[in-house]
C-alpha positions, 0 to 999 in steps of 0.5 A: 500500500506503501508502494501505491501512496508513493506513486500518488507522491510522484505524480502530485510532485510532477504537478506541483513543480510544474506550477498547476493548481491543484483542484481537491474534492472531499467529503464534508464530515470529520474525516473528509475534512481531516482528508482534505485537510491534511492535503491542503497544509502539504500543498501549502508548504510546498507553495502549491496552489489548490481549489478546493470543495466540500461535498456531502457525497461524490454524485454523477452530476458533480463527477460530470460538472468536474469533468468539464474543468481545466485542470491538470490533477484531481484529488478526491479524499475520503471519497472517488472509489466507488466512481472509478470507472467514471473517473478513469475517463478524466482527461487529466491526471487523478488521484483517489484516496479513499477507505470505503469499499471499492468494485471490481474496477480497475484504474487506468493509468491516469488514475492512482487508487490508494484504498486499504481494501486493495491490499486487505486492509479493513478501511472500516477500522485499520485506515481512514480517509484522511489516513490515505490522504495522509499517504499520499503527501507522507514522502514529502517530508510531512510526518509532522502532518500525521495527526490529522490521519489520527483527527479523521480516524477519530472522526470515523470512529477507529480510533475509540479502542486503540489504533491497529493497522495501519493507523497504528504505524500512522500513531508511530510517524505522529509521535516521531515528528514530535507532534502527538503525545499520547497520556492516560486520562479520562475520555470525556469531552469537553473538559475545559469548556463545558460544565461537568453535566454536559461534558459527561452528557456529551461522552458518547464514546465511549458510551456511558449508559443511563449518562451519555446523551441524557442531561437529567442522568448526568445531573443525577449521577454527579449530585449522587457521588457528591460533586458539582454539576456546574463546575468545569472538569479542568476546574476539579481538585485533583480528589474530585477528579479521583472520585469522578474517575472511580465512579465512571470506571465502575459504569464503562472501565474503557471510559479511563484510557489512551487520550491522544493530544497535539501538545503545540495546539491551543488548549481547545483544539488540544485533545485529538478526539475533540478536535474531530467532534469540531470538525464534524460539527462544522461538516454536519451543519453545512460549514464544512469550508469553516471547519477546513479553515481552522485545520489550515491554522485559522483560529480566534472568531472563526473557532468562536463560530466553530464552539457554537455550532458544536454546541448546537449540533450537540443539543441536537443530538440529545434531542435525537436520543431522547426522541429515540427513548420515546418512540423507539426503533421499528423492528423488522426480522433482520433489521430495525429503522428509524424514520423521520421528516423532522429537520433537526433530527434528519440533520443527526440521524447517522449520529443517533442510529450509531450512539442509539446502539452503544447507549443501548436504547436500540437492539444492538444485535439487529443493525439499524437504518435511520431514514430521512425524507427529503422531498421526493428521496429518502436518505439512508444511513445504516449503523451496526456494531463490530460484533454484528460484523464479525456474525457477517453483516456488511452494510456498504454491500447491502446498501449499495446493492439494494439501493440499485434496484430502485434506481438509488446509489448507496455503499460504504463501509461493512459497520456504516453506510448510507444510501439514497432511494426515491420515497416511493420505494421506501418499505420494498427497500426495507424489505429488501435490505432486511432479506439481504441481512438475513442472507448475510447472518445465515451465509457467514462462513 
């Protein structure tokens, strides 16, 4: 894979020494933003000139509209794997560095493809997005820029029980530049800017059950161990901060482990985990290009906007669980789903189905799709947990080929994907992606 990264270097370094500005694509959530990220600060170093976008998803008309651009070089992070074919007919050069599944397409030779699934490497788990972005610039002398590989795999939720694979020899370039430390200490969130309620609240990974996502339950739980609910972690004695740990540790022992942090950044922007839930929040509110900002070294007001919307997205997300509490999931033999036309709950309904599950208030042994109507389509994102993996349940796969039969496209990865259908096929989609589930769980060998 090292090899592939490397021919992705050579032909980014043709690019750059002939002065050609170069155009990048990457999706809008945590790790599209890390993906993009991490190339825009190496382009920057080397003087380069870049234009970049932000997309929600790589779709055929934005695939033709890019086609039609002058450009000598195209780079799509954290996305383009599953457009291989359409972007092999790109008259330009193109490099792809992406972690979802891939088809059976081959490159051309205008075309390099760094995915971990081409060399058996899970991209669900051992590689993110920005991972194989951050492959892609690595020899050009830019180890210092490998926490923003780590950024996006938090974001991507690799990275909540230790780094493997890949990502682990990503850890190792971190540490050798200087630029990561990793210590012990408790996961939690928001140490420094949010009161202890919220903070706890607000630690969905990893999950506090009867805690994570529910404001009254942290209120409770810190008033019954007797400290503070309003006061800051960082504003803790060091005994309240032994006494909350012991707690915690009895609720979830994972809760007390790894935190990894980038010592010469501001203390918001600190913690590594944190960093990603900012970036997410900014991709999940339509800001994406505000949360790049920050990731190429903006900060001050622009971070000020970045909090605020971070806190919305939050109490959106509590509002999700708590709607999730009420009216529960509809169970189906193989699956369950959540559906909505609510515009505050279609805005987190990936975020919700996935902490729905490890909070325990969905079924964690049935893979959940949550559906949200826009206009005359329903999106789809479809969540499942690594042990409904190892049984032989693989999303990307069920969702990309139901999804066809309706005229839809969809995929990802085999623990999370997405898709989009026309409304009118919605319960012959569920139906079908419930038989597929069931196939995959009876077929697992």
């Amino acid at each position: 894979m090292l090899n592939r990264a490397s021919e992705a270097t050579n032909m980014l370094k043709e690019h750059i020494e002939n002065n050609d500005v170069i155009r990048l694509i990457s999706h809008n959530d945590a790790d599209g933003i890390s993906a993009a990220a991490v190339i825009a600060n190496a382009l920057k170093e080397e003087g380069a000139q870049f234009h970049t976008t932000i997309v929600p998803r790589l779709k055929d008309d934005v695939v033709n509209q890019l086609r039609h651009e002058q450009y000598n070089l195209f780079i799509f992070s954290d996305m383009g794997s599953a457009y291989i074919r359409e972007l092999n007919s790109f008259k330009s050069d193109v490099i792809v560095a992406d972690h979802h599944q891939v088809s059976d397409v081959e490159a051309d030779s205008n075309l390099v493809h760094v995915n971990p699934h081409l060399f058996e490497i899970d991209g669900s788990k051992d590689l993110s997005g920005a991972g194989s972005a951050y492959l892609t610039v690595r020899d050009l002398n830019k180890k210092h820029l490998a926490y923003f590989a780590l950024t996006g795999a938090f974001g991507d939720m690799q990275g909540q029980d230790g780094f493997t694979g890949v990502n682990s020899f990503i850890v190792n370039d971190a540490k050798e530049s200087g630029t990561l430390e990793i210590h012990e200490g408790l996961k939690t969130v928001s140490k420094a800017s949010e009161p202890l309620n919220k903070s706890l609240a607000y630690t969905f990974s990893p999950a506090l059950p009867g805690i994570s996502g529910d404001l009254e339950g942290a209120t409770e739980f810190l008033e019954k161990i007797g400290l503070s609910y309003g006061i800051k972690f960082s504003d803790l004695a060091d005994e309240e901060k032994d006494v909350l740990k012991d707690e915690l540790i009895k609720i979830n022992p994972d809760i007390f482990g790894d935190c990894f942090t980038i010592p010469k950044e501001i203390p918001l922007l600190r913690d590594l985990e944190e960093y990603a839930y900012i970036l997410d929040a900014c991709g999940k509110n339509k800001k994406a290009g505000l949360g790049l900002s920050i990731a190429i070294g903006e900060r001050e007001r622009i971070l000020e906007v970045a909090l605020d919307l971070q806190r919305k997205y939050r109490d959106q997300i509590l509002k999700g669980l708590s709607w999730i509490k009420r009216e529960g999931a509809v169970g189906l033999n193989s699956i369950q789903y959540l559906y909505t036309e609510d515009k505050v709950l279609k805005s987190v309904m990936g975020t919700i189905a996935s902490i729905g599950l490890s909070v325990e208030l969905l079924d964690n042994s049935k893979p959940v799709l949550g559906l949200s109507r826009l206009h005359n389509d329903i999106k789809i994102s479809g969540r499942t947990t690594r042990e409904m993996v190892d049984k032989g349940v693989n999303l990307g796969k069920a969702l990309n080929d139901s999804s066809k039969n309706f005229g839809g496209q969809g995929g990802g990865h085999d623990i999370a994907a997405g898709a989009m259908i026309p409304y009118e096929s919605k319960d012959f989609f569920l139906k079908l992606v419930d038989e597929m589930v069931e196939y995959q769980l009876n077929n697992n060998s």
